[in-house]
PAVOMAR-429541 format. One record per residue (C-alpha): x, y, z. Coordinates in Angstrom, 3 decimals. Layout:
+----------+----------+----------+
:       px :       py :       pz :
+----------+----------+----------+
:        X :        Y :        Z :
...
+----------+----------+----------+
This chain:
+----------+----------+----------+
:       px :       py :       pz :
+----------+----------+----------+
:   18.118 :  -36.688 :   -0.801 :
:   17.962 :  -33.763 :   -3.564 :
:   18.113 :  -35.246 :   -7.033 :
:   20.665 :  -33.485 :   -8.989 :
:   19.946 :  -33.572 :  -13.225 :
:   16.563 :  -34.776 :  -12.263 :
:   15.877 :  -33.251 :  -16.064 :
:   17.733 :  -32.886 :  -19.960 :
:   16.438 :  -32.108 :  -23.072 :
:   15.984 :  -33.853 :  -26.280 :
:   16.709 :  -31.528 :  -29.451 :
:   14.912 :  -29.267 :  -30.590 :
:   14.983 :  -27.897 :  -27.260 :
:   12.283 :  -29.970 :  -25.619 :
:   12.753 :  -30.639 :  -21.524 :
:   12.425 :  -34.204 :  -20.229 :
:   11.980 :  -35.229 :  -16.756 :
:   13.993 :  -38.387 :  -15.839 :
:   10.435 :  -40.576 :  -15.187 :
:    9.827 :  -39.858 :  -18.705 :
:   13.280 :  -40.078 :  -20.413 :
:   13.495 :  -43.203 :  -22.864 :
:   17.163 :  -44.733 :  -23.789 :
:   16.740 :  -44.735 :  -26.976 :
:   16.643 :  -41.176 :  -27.225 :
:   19.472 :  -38.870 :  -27.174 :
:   20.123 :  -36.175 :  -24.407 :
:   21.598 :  -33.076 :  -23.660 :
:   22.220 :  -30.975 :  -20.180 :
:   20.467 :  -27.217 :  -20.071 :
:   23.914 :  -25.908 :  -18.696 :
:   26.734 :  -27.256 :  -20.622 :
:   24.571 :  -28.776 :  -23.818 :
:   27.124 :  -32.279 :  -24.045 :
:   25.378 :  -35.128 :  -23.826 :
:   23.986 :  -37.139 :  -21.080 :
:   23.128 :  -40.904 :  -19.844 :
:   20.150 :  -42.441 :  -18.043 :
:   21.435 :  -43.691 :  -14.743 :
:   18.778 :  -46.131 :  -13.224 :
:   19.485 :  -48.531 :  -10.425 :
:   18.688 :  -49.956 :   -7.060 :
:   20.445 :  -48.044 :   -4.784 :
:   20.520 :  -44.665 :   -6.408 :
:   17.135 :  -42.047 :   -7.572 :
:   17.189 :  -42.069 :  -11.308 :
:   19.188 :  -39.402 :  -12.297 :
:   20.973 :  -38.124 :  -15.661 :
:   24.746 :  -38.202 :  -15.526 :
:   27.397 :  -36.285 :  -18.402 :
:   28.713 :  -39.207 :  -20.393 :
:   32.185 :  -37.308 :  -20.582 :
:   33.547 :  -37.424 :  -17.143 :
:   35.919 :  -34.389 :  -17.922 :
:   32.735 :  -31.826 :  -18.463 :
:   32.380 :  -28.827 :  -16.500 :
:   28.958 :  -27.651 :  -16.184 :
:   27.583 :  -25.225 :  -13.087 :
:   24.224 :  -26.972 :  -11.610 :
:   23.015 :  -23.597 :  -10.878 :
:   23.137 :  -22.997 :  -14.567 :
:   21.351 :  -26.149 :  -15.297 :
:   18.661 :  -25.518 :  -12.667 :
:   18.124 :  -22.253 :  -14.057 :
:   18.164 :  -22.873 :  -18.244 :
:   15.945 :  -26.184 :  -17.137 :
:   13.195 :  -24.163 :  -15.123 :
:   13.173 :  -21.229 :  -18.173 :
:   12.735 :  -24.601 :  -20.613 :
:    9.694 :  -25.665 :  -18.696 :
:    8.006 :  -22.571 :  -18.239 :
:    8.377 :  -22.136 :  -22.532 :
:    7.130 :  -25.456 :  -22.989 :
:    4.030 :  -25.791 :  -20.712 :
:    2.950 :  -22.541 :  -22.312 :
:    3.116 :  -22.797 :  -25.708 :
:    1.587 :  -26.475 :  -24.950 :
:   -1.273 :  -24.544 :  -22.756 :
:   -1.582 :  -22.265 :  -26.317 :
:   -1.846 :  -24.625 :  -28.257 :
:   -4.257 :  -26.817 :  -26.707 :
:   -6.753 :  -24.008 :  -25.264 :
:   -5.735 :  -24.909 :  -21.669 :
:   -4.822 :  -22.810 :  -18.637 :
:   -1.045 :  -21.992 :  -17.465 :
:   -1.237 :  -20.277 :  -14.618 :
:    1.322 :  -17.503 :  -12.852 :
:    0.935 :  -16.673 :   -9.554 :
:    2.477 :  -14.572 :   -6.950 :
:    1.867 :  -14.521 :   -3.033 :
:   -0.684 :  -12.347 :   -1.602 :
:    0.783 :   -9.421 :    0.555 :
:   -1.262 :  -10.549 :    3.137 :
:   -1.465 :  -14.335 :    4.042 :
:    0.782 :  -14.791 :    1.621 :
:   -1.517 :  -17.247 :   -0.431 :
:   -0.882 :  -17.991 :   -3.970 :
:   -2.840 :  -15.658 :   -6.558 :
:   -3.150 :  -17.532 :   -9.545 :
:   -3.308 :  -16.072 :  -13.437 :
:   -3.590 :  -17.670 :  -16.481 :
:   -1.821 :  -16.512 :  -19.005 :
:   -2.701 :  -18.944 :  -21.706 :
:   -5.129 :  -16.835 :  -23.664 :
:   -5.387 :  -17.760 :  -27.692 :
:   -3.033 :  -15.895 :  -29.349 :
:   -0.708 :  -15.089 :  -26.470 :
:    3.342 :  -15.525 :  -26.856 :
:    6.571 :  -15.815 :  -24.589 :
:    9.936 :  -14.961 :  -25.555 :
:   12.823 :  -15.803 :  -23.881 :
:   15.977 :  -13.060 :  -23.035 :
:   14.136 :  -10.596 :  -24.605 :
:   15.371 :   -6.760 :  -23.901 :
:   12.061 :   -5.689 :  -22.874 :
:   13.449 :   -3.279 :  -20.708 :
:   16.361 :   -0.896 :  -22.317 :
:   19.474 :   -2.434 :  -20.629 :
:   17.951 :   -5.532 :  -19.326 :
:   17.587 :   -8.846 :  -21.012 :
:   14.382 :  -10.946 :  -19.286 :
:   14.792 :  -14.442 :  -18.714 :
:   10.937 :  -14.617 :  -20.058 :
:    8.160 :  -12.189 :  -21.162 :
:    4.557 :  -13.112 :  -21.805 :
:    2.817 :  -10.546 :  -24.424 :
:   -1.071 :  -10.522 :  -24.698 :
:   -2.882 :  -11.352 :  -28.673 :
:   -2.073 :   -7.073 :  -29.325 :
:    1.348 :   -7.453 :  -28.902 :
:    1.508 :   -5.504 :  -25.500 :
:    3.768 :   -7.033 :  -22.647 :
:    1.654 :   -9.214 :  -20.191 :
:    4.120 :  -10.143 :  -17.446 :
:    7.858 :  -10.562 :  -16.710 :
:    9.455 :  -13.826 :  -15.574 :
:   12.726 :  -13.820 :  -13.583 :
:   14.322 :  -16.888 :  -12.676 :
:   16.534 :  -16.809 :   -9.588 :
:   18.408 :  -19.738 :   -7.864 :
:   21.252 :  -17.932 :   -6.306 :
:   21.586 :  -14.645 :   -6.594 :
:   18.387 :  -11.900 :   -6.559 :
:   17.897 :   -9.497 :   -9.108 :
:   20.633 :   -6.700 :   -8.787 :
:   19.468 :   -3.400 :   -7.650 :
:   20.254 :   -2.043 :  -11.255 :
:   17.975 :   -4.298 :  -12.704 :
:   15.083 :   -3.841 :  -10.213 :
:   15.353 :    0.084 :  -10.789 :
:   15.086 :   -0.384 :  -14.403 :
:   11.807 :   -2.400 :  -13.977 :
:   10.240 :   -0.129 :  -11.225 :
:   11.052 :    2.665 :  -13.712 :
:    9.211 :    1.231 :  -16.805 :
:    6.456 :   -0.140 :  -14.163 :
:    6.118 :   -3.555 :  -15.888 :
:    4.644 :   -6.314 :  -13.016 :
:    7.828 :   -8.942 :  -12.607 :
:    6.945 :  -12.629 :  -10.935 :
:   10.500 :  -13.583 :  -10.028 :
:   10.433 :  -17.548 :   -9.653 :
:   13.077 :  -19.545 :   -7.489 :
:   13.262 :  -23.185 :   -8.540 :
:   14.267 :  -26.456 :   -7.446 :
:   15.216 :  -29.856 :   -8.813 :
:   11.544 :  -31.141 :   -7.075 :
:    9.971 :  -28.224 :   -8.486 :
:   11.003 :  -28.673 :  -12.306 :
:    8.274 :  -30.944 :  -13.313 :
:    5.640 :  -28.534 :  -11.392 :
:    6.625 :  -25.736 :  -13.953 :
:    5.111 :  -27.202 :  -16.810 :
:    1.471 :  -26.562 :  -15.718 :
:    2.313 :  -23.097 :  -13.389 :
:    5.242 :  -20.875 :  -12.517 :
:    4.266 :  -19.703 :   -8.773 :
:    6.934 :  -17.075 :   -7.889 :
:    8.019 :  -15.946 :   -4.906 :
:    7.080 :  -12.356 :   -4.812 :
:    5.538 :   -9.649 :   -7.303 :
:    7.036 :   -5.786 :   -8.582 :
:    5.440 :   -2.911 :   -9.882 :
:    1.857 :   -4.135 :   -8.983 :
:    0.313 :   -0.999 :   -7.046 :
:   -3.252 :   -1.658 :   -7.507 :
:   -4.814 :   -3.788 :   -3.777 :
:   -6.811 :   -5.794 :   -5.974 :
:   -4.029 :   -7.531 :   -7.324 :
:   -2.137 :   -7.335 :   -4.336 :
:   -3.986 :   -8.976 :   -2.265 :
:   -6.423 :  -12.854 :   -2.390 :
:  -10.029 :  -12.586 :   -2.370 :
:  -10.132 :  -13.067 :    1.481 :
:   -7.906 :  -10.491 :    2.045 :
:  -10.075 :   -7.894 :   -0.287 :
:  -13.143 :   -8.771 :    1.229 :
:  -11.424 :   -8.503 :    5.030 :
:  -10.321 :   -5.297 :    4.008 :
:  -13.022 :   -4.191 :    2.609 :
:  -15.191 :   -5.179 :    5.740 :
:  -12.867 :   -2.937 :    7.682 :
:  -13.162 :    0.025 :    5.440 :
:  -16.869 :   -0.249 :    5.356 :
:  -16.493 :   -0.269 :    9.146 :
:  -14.974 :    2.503 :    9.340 :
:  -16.978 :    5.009 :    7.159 :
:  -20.174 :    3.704 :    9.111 :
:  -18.859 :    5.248 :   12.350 :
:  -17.581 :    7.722 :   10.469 :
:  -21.149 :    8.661 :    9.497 :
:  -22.597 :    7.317 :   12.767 :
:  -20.498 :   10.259 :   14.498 :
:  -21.494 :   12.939 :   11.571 :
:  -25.376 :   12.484 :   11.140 :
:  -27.715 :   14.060 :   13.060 :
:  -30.910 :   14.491 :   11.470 :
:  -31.027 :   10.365 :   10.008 :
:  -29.895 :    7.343 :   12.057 :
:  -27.325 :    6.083 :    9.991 :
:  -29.098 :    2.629 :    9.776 :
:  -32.421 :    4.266 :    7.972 :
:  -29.640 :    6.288 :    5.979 :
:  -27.825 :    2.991 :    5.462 :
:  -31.360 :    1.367 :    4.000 :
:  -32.298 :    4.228 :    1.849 :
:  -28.812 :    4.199 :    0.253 :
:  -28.866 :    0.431 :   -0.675 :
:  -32.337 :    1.274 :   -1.839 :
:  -30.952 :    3.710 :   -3.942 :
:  -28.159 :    2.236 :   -5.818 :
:  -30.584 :   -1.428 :   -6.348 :
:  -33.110 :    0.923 :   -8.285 :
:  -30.145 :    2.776 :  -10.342 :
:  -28.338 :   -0.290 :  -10.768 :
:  -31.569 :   -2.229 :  -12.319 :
:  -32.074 :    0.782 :  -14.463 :
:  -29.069 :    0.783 :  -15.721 :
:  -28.916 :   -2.901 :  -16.042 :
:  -32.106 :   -2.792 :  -18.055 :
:  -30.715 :    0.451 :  -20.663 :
:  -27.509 :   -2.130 :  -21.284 :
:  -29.403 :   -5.092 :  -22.333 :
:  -32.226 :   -3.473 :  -24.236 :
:  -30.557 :   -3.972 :  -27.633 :
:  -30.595 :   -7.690 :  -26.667 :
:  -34.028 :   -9.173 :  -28.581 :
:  -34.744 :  -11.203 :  -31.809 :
:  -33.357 :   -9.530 :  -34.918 :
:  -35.673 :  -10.355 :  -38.197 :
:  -32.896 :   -9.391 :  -40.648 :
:  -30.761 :  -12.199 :  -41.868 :
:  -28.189 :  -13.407 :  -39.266 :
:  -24.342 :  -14.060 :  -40.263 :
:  -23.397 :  -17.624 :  -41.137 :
:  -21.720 :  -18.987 :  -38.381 :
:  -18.744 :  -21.005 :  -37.863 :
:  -19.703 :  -24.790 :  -37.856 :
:  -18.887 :  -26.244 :  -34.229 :
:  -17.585 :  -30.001 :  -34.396 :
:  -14.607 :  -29.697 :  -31.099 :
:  -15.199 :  -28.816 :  -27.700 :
:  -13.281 :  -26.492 :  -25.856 :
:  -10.828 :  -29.351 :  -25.371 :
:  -10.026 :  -30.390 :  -28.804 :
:  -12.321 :  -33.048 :  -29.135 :
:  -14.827 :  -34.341 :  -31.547 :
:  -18.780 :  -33.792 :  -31.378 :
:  -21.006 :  -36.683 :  -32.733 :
:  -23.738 :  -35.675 :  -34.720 :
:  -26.583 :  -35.373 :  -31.622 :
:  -24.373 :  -33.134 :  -29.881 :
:  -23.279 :  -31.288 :  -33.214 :
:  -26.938 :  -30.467 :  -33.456 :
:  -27.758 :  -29.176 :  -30.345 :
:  -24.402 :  -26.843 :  -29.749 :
:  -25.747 :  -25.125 :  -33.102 :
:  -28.898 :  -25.201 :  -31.918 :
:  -28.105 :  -23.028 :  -29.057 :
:  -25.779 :  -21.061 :  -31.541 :
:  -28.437 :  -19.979 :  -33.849 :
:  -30.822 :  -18.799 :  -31.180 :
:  -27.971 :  -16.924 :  -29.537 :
:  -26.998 :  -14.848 :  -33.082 :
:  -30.781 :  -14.548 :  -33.838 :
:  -30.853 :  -11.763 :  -30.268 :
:  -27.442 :  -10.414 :  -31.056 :
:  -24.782 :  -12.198 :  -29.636 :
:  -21.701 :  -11.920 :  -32.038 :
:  -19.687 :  -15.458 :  -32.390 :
:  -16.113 :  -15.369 :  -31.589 :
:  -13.860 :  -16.598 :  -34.441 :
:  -11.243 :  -17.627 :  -32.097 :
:  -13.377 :  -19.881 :  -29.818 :
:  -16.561 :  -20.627 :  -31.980 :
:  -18.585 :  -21.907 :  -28.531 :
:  -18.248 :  -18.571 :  -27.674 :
:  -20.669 :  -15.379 :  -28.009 :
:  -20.470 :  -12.349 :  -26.866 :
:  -22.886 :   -9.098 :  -26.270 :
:  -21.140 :   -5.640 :  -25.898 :
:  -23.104 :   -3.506 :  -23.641 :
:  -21.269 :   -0.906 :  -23.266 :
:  -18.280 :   -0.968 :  -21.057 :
:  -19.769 :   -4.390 :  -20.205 :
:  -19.285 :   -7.570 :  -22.475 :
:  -21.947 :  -10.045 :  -21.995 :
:  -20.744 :  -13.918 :  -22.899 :
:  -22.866 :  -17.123 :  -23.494 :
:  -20.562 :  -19.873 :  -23.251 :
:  -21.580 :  -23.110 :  -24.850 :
:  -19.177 :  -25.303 :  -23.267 :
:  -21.086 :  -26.717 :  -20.201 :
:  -23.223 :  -29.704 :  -20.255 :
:  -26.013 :  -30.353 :  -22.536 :
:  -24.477 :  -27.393 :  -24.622 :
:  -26.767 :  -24.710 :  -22.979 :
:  -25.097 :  -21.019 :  -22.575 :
:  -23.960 :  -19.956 :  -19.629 :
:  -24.239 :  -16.383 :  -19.021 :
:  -21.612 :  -14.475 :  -17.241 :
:  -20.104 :  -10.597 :  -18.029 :
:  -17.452 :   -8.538 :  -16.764 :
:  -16.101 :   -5.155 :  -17.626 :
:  -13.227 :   -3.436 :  -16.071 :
:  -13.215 :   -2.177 :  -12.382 :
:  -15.847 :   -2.128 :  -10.267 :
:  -18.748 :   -5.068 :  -10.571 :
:  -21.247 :   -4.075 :   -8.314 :
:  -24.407 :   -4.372 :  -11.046 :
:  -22.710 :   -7.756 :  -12.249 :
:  -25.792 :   -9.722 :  -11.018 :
:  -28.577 :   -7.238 :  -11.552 :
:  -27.337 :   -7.338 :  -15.516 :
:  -27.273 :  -10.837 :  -15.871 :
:  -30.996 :  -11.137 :  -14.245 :
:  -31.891 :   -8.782 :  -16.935 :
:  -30.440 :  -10.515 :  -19.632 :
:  -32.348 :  -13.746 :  -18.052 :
:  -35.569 :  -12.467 :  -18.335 :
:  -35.123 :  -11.731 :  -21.821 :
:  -33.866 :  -15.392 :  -22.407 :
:  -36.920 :  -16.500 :  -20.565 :
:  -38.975 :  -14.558 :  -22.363 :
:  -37.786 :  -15.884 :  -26.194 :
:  -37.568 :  -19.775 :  -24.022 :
:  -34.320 :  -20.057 :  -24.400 :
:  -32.705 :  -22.387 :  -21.569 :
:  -29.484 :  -20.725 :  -19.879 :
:  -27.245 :  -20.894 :  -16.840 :
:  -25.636 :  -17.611 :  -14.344 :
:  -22.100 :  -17.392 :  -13.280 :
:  -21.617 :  -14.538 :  -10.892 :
:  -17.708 :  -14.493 :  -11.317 :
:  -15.299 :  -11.655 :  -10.575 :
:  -13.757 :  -10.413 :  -13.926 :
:  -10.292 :  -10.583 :  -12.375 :
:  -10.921 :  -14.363 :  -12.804 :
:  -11.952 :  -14.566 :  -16.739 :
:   -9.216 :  -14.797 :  -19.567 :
:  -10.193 :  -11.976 :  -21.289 :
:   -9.738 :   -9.283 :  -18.292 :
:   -6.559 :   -7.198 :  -17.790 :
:   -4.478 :   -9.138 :  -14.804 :
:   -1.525 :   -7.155 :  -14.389 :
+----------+----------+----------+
């Protein structure tokens, strides 16, 4: 049986399931802000109830102020705390989830913000710069009018429009997983990983026969071979030109930001203290530039590409990984590179091959 006013809020504004709502604590509905009771019995789910029995108040209202409370609240929480809040959208293909966090330091939401000239947005995320990050549209009975949609598709901002529930309230305050996407043109954020790589496979298919059919001279398996051949040697090369500035510097290093938290907020003791800076000062001695924001963090520009040592991970050793925008085909020759020259000054790392679309710091939408 559906739970209805499965959720209130306490003032200032701050959403409460009805597991977690404590008597002596006053609350309020999301649709017509009088006040409510705990109902708890045998028969019954736990449930809120208005104490006035004269109030008129729309659920659908409710649903929808509750769902835009939660969203607000397990973000700035996520902020605050350094922890992920993920929005996702189905994938065009197999319609599987594909998950975002949007919880980077220094990120913000606002709620009915006019965004959009003639349009007020139940939610917008903006990035640390100020620039817009993604829309959120809550719907529970009626879809975006067409209006609306042809003021988004003419601004070309991505919208994630969620549909709620009363089950699905609580889930809000770690993700918002909507029901379908706008404006998002690009296939890799269309589609999952699966689906890329399927297509991909199929395109890749198709230009061999394509070239099967249109060489003459070379079988297209020798041409095939020389062509991986090829882009390994430029790839290294190029790999090798990026990291070259990456060696020990004998002028004096900055001072560094002293790291006593992990990436979770908690304390070091003094062994661990010692070894994270440790790490730290061998890191800034070959050029790695500390990140004020996230002290356990260091990163290398090369380029287009940023190379980061991350210093959470166990026994406070970096773990390599870098990313740059669009394609990441030299991803692992890079990092090899940058490994020899850790090996070289004995300096004990970790690689993490990782797509960049799956790192904090890379453009989602």
């Amino acid at each position: 049986m559906e739970v209805q006013y499965s959720v209130a809020y306490v003032r200032p504004y701050e959403a409460v399931h009805i597991k977690d709502a404590q008597r002596r604590r006053t609350h309020f509905c999301f649709g017509c802000h009088s006040e409510m009771v705990i109902r708890r019995g045998r028969i019954r789910q736990p449930h809120f109830a208005h104490k006035a029995d004269f109030v008129q108040c729309k659920k659908d209202n409710t649903l929808h102020e509750a769902a835009k409370a939660f969203i607000c609240q397990g973000f700035i929480d996520a902020v605050a705390t350094g922890a992920e809040y993920q929005v996702g959208y189905p994938c065009e293909e197999c319609q599987t989830p594909i998950k975002v966090n949007v919880a980077a330091g220094g990120a913000s939401i606002a709620s009915e913000r006019m965004v959009v000239k003639g349009t007020r947005s139940d939610l917008a995320i903006f990035q640390p710069d100020g620039s817009l990050r993604v829309i959120i549209e809550v719907v529970v009975t009626h879809d975006l009018e067409s209006d609306t949609k042809q003021r988004y598709e003419e601004a070309n901002y991505p919208v994630v429009t969620v549909e709620p529930s009363w089950e699905t309230l609580p889930g809000l305050h770690r993700a918002a997983i909507g029901s379908r996407i706008l404006n998002v043109k690009n296939d890799g954020y269309r589609y999952c990983r699966n689906c890329q790589d399927a297509r991909k496979q199929k395109r890749n298919v198709a230009q061999r026969k394509h070239q099967k059919r249109h060489t003459v001279t070379t079988k297209p398996s020798e041409m095939y071979r020389r062509k991986r051949k090829q882009d390994h040697r430029l790839a290294w090369g190029l790999a090798k030109s990026l990291v070259a500035g990456i060696m020990p510097h004998s002028r004096r290093i900055p001072p560094l930001i002293p790291i006593t938290h992990d990436k979770y907020g908690s304390p070091l003791n003094t062994r661990d203290q010692g070894r994270v800076m440790a790490s730290a000062q061998k890191l800034a001695r070959l050029g790695f530039q500390q990140q004020t924001k996230r002290p356990t963090l260091f990163l290398y520009q090369a380029g287009r590409w940023g190379i980061y040592a991350d210093l959470d991970s166990v026994d406070y050793i970096p773990v390599l990984y870098a990313f740059r925008n669009g394609e990441m085909e030299c991803e692992g020759c890079l990092l090899k590179a940058v490994g020899e020259i850790f090996d070289q000054q004995k300096v004990s790392y970790r690689l993490r091959f990782e797509d960049a679309k799956a790192h904090d710091h890379s453009p989602y939408f």
